[in-house]
C-alpha atoms as an extended CHARMM CRD file, in Angstrom:
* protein
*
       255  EXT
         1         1  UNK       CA              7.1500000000       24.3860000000      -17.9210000000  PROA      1               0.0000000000
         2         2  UNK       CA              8.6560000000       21.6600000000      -17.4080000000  PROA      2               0.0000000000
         3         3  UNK       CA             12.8370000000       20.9580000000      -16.1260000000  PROA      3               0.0000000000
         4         4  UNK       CA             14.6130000000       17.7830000000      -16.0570000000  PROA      4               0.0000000000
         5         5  UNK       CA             18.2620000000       16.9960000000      -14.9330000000  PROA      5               0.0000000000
         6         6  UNK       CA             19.6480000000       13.7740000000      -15.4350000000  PROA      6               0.0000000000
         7         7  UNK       CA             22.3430000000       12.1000000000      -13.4800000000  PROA      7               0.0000000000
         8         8  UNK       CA             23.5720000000        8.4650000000      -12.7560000000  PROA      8               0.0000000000
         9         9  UNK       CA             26.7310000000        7.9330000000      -10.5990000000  PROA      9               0.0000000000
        10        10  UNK       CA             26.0590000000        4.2460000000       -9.8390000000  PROA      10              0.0000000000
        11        11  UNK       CA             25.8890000000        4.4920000000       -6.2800000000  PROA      11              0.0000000000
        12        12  UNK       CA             25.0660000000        1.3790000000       -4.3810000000  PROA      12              0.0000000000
        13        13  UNK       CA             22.6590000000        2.4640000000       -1.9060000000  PROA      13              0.0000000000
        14        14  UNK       CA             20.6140000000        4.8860000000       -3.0220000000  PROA      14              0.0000000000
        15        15  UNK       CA             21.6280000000        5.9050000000       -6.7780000000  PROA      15              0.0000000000
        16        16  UNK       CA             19.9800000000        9.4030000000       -7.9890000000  PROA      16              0.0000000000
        17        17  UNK       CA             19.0080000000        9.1470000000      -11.5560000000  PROA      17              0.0000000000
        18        18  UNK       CA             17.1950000000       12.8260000000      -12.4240000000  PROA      18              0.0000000000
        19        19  UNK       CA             15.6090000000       15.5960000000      -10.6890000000  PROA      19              0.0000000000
        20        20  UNK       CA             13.0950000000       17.5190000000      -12.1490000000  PROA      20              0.0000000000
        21        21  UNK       CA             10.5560000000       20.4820000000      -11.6670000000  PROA      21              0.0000000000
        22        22  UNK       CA              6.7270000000       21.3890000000      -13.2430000000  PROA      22              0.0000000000
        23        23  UNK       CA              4.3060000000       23.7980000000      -13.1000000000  PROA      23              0.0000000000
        24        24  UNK       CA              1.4430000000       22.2570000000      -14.0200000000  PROA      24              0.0000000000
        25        25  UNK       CA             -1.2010000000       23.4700000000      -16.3050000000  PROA      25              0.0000000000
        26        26  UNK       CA             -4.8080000000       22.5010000000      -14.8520000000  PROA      26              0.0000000000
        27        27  UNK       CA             -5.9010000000       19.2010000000      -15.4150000000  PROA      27              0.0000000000
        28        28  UNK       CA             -2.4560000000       18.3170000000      -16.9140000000  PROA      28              0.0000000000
        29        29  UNK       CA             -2.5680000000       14.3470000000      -17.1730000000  PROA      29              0.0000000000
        30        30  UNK       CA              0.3860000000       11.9760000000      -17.2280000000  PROA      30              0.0000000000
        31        31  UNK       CA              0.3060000000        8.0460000000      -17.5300000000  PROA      31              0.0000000000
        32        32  UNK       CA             -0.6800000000        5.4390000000      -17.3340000000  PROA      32              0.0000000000
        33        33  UNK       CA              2.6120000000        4.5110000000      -16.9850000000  PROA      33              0.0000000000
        34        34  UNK       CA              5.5890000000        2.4890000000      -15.4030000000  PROA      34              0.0000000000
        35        35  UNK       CA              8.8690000000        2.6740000000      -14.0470000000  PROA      35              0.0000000000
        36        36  UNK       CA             11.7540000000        0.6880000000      -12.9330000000  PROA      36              0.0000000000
        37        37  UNK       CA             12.6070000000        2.8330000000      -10.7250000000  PROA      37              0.0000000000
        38        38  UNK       CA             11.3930000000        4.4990000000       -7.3920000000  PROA      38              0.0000000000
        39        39  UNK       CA              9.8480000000        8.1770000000       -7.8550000000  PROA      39              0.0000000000
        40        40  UNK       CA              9.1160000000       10.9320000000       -5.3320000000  PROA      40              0.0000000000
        41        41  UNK       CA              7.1800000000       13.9250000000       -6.4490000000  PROA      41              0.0000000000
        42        42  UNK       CA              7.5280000000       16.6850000000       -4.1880000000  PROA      42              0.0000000000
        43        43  UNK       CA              3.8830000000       18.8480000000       -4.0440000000  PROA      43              0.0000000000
        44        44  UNK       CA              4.8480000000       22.5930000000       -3.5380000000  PROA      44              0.0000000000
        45        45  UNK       CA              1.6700000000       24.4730000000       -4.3460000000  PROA      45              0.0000000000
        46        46  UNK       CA             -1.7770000000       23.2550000000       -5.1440000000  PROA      46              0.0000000000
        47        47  UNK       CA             -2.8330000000       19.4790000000       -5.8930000000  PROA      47              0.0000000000
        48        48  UNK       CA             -3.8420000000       16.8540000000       -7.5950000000  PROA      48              0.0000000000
        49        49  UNK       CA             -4.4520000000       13.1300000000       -7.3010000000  PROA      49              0.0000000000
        50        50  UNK       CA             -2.2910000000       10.0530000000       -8.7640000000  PROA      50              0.0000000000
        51        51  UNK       CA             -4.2980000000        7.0530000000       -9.6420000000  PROA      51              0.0000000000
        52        52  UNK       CA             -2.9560000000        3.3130000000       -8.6490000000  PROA      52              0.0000000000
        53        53  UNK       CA             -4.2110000000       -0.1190000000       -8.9750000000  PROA      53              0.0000000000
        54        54  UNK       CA             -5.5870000000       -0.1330000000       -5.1050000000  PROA      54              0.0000000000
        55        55  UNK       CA             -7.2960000000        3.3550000000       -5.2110000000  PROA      55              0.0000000000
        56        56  UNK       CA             -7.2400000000        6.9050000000       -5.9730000000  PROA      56              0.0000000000
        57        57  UNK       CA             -5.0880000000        9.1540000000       -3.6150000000  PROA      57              0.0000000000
        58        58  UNK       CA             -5.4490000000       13.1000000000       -2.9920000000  PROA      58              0.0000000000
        59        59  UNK       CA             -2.2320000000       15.2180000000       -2.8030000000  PROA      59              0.0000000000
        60        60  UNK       CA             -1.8020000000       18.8940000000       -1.6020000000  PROA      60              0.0000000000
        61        61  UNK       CA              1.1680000000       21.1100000000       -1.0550000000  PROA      61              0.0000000000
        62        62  UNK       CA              3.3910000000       20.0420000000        1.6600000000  PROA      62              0.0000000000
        63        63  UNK       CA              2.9420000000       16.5680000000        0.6860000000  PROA      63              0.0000000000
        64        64  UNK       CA              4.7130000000       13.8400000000       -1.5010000000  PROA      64              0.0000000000
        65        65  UNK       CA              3.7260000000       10.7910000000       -3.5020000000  PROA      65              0.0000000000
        66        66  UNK       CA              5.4320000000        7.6710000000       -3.7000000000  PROA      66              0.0000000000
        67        67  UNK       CA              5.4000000000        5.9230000000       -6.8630000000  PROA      67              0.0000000000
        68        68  UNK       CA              7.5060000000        2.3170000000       -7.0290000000  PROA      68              0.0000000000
        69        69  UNK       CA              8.6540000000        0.0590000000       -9.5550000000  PROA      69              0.0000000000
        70        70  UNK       CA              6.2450000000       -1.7980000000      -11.6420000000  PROA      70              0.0000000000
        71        71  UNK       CA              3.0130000000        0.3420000000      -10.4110000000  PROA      71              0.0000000000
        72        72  UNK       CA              0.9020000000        1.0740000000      -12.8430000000  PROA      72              0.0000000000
        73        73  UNK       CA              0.3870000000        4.9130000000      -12.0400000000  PROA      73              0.0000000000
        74        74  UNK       CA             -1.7130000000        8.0160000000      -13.6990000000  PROA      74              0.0000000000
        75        75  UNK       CA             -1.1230000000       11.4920000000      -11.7780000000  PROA      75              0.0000000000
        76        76  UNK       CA             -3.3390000000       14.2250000000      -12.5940000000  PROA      76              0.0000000000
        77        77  UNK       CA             -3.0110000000       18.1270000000      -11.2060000000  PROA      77              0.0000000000
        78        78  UNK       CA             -6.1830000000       19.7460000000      -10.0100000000  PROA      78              0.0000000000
        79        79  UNK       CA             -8.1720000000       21.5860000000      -12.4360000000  PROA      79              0.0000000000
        80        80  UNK       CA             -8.8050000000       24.6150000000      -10.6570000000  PROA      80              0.0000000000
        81        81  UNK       CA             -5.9470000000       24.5910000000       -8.2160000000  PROA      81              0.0000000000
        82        82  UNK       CA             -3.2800000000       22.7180000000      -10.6240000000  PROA      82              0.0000000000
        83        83  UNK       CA             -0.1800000000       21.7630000000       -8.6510000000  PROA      83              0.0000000000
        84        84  UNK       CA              3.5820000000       22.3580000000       -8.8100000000  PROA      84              0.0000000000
        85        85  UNK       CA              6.0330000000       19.3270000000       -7.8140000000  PROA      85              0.0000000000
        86        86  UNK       CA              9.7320000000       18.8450000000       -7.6750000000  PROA      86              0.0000000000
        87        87  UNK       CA             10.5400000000       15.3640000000       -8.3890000000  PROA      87              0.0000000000
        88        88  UNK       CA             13.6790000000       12.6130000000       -7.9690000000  PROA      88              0.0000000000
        89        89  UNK       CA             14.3240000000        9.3080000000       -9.2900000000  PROA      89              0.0000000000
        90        90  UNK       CA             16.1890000000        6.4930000000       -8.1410000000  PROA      90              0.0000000000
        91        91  UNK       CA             17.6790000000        3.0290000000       -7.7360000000  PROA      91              0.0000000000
        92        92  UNK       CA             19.9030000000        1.3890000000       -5.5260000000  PROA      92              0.0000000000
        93        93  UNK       CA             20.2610000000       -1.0930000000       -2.5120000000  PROA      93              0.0000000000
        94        94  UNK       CA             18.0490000000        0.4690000000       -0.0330000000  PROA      94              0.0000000000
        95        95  UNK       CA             15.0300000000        1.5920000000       -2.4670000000  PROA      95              0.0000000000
        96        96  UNK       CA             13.4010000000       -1.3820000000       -2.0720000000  PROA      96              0.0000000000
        97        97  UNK       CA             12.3810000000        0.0490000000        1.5350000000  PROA      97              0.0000000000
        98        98  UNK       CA             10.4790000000        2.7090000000        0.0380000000  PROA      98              0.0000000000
        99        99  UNK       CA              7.3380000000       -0.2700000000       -0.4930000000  PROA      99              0.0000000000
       100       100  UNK       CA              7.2700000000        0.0990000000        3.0290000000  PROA      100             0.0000000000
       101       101  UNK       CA              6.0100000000        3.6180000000        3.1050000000  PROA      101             0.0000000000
       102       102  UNK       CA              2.4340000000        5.1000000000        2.2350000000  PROA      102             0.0000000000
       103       103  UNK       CA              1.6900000000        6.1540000000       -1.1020000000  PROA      103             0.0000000000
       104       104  UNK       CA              1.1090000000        9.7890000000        0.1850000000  PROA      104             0.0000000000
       105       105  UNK       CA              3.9480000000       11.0810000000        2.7320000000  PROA      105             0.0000000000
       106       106  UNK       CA              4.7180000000       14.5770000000        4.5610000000  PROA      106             0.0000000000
       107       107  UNK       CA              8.1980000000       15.7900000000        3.0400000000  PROA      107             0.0000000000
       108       108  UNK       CA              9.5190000000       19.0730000000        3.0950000000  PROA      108             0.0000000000
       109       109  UNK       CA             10.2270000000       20.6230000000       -0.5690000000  PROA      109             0.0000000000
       110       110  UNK       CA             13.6310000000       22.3090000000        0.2900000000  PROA      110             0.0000000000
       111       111  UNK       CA             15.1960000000       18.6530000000       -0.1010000000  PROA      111             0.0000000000
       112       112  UNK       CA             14.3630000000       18.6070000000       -4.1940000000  PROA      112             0.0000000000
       113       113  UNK       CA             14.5510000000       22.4080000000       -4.1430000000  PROA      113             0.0000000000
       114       114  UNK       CA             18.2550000000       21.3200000000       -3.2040000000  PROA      114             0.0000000000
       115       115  UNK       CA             18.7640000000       19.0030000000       -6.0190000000  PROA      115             0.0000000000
       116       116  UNK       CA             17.5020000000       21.5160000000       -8.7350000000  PROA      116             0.0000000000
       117       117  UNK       CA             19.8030000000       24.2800000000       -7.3160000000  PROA      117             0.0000000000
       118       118  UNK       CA             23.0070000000       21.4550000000       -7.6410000000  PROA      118             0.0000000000
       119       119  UNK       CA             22.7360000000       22.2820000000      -11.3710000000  PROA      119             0.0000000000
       120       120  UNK       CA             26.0460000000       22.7670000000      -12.7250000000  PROA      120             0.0000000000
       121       121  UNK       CA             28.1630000000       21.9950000000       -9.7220000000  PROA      121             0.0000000000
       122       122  UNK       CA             31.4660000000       19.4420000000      -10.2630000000  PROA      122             0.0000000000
       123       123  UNK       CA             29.9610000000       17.3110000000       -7.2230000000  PROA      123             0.0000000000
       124       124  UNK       CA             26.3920000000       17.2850000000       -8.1680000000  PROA      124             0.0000000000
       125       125  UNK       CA             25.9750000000       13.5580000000       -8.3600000000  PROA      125             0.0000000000
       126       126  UNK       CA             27.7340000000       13.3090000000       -4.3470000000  PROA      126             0.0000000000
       127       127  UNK       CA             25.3960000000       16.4370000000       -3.2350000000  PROA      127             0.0000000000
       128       128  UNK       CA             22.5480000000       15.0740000000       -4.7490000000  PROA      128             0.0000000000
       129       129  UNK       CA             23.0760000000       11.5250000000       -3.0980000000  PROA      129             0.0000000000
       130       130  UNK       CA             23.2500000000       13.1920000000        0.2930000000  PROA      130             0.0000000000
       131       131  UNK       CA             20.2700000000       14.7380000000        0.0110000000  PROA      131             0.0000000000
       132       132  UNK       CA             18.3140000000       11.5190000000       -1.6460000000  PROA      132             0.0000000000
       133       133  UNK       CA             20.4220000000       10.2580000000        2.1630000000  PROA      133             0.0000000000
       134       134  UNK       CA             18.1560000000       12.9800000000        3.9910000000  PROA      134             0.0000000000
       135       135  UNK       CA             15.0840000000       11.9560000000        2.4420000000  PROA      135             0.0000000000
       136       136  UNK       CA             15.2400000000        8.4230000000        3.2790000000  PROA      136             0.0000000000
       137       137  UNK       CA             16.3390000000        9.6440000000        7.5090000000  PROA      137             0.0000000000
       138       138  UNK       CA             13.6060000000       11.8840000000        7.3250000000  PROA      138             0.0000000000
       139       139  UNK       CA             10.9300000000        9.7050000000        5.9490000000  PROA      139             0.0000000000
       140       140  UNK       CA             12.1840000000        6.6390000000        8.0570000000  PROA      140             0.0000000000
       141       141  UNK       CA             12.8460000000        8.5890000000       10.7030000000  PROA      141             0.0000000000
       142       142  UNK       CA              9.4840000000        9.6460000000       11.4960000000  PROA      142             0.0000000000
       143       143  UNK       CA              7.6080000000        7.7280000000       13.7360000000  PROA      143             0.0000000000
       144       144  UNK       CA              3.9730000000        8.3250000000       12.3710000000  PROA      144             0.0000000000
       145       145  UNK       CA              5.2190000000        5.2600000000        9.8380000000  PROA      145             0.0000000000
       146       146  UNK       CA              6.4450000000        3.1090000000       11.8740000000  PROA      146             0.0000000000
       147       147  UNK       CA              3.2970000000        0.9030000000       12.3060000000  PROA      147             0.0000000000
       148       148  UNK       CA              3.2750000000       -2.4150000000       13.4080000000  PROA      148             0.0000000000
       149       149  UNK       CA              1.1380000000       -3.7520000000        9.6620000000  PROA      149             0.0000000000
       150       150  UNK       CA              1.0430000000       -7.0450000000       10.9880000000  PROA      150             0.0000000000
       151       151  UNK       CA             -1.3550000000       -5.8720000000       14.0840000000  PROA      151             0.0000000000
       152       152  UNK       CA             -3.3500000000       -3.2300000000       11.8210000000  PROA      152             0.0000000000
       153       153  UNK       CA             -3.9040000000       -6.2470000000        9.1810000000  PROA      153             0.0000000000
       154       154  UNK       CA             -5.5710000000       -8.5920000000       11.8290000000  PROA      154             0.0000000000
       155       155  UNK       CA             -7.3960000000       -5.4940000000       13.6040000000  PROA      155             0.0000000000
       156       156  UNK       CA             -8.7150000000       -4.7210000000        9.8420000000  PROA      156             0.0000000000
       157       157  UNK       CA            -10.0820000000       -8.3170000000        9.1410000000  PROA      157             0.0000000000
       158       158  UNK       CA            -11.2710000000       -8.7830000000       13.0140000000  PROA      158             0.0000000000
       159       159  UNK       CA            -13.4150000000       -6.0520000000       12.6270000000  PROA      159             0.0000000000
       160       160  UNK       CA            -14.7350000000       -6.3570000000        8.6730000000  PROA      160             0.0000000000
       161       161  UNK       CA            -14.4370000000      -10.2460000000        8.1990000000  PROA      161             0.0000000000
       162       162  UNK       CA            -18.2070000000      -10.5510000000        7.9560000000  PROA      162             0.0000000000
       163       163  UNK       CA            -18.4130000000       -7.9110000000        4.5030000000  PROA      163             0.0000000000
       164       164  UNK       CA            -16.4700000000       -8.7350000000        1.3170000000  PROA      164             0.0000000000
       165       165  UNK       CA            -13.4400000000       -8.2640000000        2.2580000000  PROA      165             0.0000000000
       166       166  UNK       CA            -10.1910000000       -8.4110000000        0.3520000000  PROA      166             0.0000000000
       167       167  UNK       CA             -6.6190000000       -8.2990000000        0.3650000000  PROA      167             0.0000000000
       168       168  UNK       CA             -6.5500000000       -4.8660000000       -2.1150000000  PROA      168             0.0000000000
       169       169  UNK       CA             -8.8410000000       -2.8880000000       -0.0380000000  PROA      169             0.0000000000
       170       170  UNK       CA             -7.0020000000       -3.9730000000        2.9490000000  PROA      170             0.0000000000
       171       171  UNK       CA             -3.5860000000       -2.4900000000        1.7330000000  PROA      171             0.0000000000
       172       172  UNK       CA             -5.3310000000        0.8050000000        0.4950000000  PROA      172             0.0000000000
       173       173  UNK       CA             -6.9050000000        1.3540000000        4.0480000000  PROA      173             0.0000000000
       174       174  UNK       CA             -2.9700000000        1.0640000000        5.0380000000  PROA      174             0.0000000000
       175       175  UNK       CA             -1.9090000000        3.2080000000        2.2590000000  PROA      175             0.0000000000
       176       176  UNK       CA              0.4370000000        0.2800000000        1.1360000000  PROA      176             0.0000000000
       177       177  UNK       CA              1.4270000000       -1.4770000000       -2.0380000000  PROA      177             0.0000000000
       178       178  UNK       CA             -0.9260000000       -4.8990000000       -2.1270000000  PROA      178             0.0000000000
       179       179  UNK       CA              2.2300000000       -7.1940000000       -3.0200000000  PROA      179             0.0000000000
       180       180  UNK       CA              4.6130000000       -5.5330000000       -0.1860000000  PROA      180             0.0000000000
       181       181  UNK       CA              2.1490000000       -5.9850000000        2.6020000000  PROA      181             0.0000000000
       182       182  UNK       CA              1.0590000000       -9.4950000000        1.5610000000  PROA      182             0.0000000000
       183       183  UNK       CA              5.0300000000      -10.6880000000        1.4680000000  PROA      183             0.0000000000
       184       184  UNK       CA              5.3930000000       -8.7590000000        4.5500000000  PROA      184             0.0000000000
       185       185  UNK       CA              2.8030000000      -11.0770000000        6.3250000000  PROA      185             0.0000000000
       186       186  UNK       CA              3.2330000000      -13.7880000000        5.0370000000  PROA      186             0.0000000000
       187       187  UNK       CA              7.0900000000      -13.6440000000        6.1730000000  PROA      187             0.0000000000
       188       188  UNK       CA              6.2340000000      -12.1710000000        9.5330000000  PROA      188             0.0000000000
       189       189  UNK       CA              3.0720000000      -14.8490000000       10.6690000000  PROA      189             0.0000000000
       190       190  UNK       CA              3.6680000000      -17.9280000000        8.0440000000  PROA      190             0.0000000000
       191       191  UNK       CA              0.5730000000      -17.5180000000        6.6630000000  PROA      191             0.0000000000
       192       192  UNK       CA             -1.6510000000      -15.1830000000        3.9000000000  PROA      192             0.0000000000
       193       193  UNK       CA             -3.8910000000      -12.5860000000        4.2690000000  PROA      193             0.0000000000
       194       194  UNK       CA             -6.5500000000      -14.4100000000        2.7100000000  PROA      194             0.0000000000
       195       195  UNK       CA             -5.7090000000      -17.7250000000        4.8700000000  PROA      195             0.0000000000
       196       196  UNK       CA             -5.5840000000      -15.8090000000        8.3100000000  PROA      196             0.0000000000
       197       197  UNK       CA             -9.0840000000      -14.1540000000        7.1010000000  PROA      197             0.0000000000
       198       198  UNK       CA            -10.4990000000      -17.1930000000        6.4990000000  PROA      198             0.0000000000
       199       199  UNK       CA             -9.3620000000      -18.7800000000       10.0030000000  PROA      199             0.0000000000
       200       200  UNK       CA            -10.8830000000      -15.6390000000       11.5770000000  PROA      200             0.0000000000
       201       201  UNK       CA            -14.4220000000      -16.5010000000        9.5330000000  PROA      201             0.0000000000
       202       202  UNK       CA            -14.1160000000      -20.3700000000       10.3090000000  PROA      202             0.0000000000
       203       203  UNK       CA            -13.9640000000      -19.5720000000       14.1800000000  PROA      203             0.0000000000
       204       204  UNK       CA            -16.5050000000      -17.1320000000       14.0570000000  PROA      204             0.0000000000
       205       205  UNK       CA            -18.5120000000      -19.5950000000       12.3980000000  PROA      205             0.0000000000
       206       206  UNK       CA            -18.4590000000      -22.5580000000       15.1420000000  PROA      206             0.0000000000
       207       207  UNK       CA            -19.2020000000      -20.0060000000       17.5900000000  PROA      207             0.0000000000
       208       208  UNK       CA            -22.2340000000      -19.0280000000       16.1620000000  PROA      208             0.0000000000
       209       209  UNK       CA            -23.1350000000      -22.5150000000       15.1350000000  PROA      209             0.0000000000
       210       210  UNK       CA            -22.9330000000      -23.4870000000       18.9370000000  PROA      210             0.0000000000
       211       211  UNK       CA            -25.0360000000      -20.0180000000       19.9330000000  PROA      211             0.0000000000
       212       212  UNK       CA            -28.2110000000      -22.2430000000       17.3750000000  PROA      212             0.0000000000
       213       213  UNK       CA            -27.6300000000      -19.8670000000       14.2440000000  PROA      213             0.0000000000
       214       214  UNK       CA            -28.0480000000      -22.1990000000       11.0100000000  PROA      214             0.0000000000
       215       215  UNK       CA            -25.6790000000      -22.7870000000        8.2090000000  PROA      215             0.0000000000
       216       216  UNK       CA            -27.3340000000      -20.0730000000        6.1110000000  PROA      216             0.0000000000
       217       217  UNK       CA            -27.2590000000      -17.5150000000        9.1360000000  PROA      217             0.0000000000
       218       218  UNK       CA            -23.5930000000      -18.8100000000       10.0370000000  PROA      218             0.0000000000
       219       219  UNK       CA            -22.7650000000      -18.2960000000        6.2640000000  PROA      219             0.0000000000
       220       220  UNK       CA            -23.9140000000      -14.5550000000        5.8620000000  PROA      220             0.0000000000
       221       221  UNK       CA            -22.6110000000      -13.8680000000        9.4940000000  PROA      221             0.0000000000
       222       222  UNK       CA            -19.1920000000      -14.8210000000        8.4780000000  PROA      222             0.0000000000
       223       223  UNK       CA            -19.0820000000      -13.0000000000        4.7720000000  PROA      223             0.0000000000
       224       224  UNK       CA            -20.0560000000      -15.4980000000        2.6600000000  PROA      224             0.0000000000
       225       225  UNK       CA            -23.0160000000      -14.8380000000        0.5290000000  PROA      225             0.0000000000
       226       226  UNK       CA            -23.2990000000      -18.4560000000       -0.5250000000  PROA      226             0.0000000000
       227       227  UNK       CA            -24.0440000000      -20.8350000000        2.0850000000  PROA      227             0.0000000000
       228       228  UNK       CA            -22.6410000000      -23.4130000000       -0.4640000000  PROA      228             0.0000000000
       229       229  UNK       CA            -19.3050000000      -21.8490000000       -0.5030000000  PROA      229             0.0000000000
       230       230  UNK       CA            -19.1560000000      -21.3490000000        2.9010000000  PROA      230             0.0000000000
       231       231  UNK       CA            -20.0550000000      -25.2950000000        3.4960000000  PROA      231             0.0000000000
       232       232  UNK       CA            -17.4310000000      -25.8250000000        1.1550000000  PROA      232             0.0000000000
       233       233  UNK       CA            -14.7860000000      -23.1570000000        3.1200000000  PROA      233             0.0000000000
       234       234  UNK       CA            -16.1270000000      -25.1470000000        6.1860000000  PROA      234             0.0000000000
       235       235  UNK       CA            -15.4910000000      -29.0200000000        5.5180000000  PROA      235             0.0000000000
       236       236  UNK       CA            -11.6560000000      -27.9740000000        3.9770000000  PROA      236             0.0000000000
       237       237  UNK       CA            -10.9860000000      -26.4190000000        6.8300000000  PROA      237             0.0000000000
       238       238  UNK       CA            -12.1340000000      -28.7880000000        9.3320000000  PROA      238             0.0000000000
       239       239  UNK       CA            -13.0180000000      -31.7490000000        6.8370000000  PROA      239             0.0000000000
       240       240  UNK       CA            -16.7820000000      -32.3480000000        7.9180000000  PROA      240             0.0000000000
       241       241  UNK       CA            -19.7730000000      -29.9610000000        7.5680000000  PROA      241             0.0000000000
       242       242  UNK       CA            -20.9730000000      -27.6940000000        9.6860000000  PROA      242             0.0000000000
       243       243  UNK       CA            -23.6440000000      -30.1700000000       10.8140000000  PROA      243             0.0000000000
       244       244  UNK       CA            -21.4090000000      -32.8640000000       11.2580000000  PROA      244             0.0000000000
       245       245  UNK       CA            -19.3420000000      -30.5830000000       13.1180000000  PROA      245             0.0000000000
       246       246  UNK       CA            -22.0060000000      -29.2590000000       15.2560000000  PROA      246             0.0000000000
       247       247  UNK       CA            -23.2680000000      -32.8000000000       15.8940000000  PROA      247             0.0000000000
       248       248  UNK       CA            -20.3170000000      -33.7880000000       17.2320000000  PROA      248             0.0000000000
       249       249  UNK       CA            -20.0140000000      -31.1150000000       19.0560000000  PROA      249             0.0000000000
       250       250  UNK       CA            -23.0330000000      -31.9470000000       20.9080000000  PROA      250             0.0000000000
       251       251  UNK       CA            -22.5860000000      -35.4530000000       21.2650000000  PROA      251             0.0000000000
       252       252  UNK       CA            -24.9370000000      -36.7540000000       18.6330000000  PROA      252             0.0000000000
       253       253  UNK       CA            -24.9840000000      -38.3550000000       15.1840000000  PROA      253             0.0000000000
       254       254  UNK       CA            -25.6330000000      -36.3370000000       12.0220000000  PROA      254             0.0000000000
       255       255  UNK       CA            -28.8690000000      -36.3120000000       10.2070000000  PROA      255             0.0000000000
């Protein structure tokens, strides 16, 4: 069965625009889909999984998914143990700071329990608001999110540069939207994922030039599959070969 209330004062900050409540039958399916909005399904009994560009994400009772604007999103409840969720929509100012969050956060259900029970009241849109308000202290609040991305992005690469790495699998290890945690980056160290990845490869590379290893060696060492492309990589980067490079290195003139 499924309950929807709809509201939408207009508040700046952080506008409420429905509540809602389901019990879910098992396997019950919903999306693909988008919003404009931000979403927060509440989880009170059993699970399921929602389904987003960067990866598949498991959700049990006590627990709440994040879904943002412009994600492409399919939930799906459990077919034996078929959840139950509270949800709340919204807009406003400070929504935007939700991208900063995991996909899959700890929130306790008496917040949208709350909301459904504000049915009827004069000041439903103000009580609701407050307790959207509560969400956002608790969930920002809470220091198990307050990661420092920038380190656990360069951590991530130092330690996987050599396999195929890329920017989407990097995000889903953080449990972050791809395009958030790029910008984020990017505006905190001036560069791209990608381009810091590839300065980690091109300075493992020298160093394993200089240890004797040969371009193919260097190439596979570093991630690259094709020695060609890594040559390539190489000579933009440092606009000679790797043999040039390494000659000069050593004092001596390329073959």
């Amino acid at each position: 069965m499924r309950n929807d209330v709809l509201i939408n004062h207009g508040f700046r900050d952080l506008n409420p625009l429905f509540v809602g409540s389901e019990r879910c039958r098992p396997g019950k399916s919903f999306g693909p889909a988008v919003r404009k909005y931000t979403l927060i399904h509440c989880v009170l009994e059993g699970r399921g999984r929602i389904r987003k560009a960067e990866g598949i994400y498991e959700v049990q009772a006590g627990q709440a998914f994040l879904i943002l604007p412009g994600e492409v999103t399919t939930y799906e409840a459990d077919g034996e143990d078929p959840w139950v969720y509270q949800w709340v929509g919204f807009d406003g100012a400070l929504a935007e700071s939700f991208q900063t969050l995991p996909t899959v956060v700890s929130l306790p259900s008496t917040f949208t329990q709350e909301m459904l029970n504000t049915e009827g009241s004069e000041l439903r849109e103000f009580r609701i608001a407050a307790l959207l308000f509560q969400i956002y202290a608790t969930l920002f609040g809470n220091a198990e999110i307050k990661h420092d991305y920038v380190r656990r992005v360069r951590d991530h690469i130092q330690a996987l540069y050599m396999q195929d790495l890329r920017v989407e699998e990097i995000a889903r290890s953080l449990n972050l939207n791809r395009r958030y945690l790029s910008r984020f980056f990017k505006e905190k160290t001036g560069q791209t994922i990608q381009e810091y990845l590839i300065t980690v490869r091109m300075e493992e590379a020298k160093r394993l030039l200089l240890q004797g290893k040969n371009v193919s060696e260097t190439a596979t060492l570093c991630g690259y599959q094709d020695p060609l492309n890594f040559s390539k990589m190489f000579k933009r980067r440092f606009s000679v070969s790797p043999i040039a490079w390494l000659a000069r290195q050593k004092g001596e003139s390329p073959l």
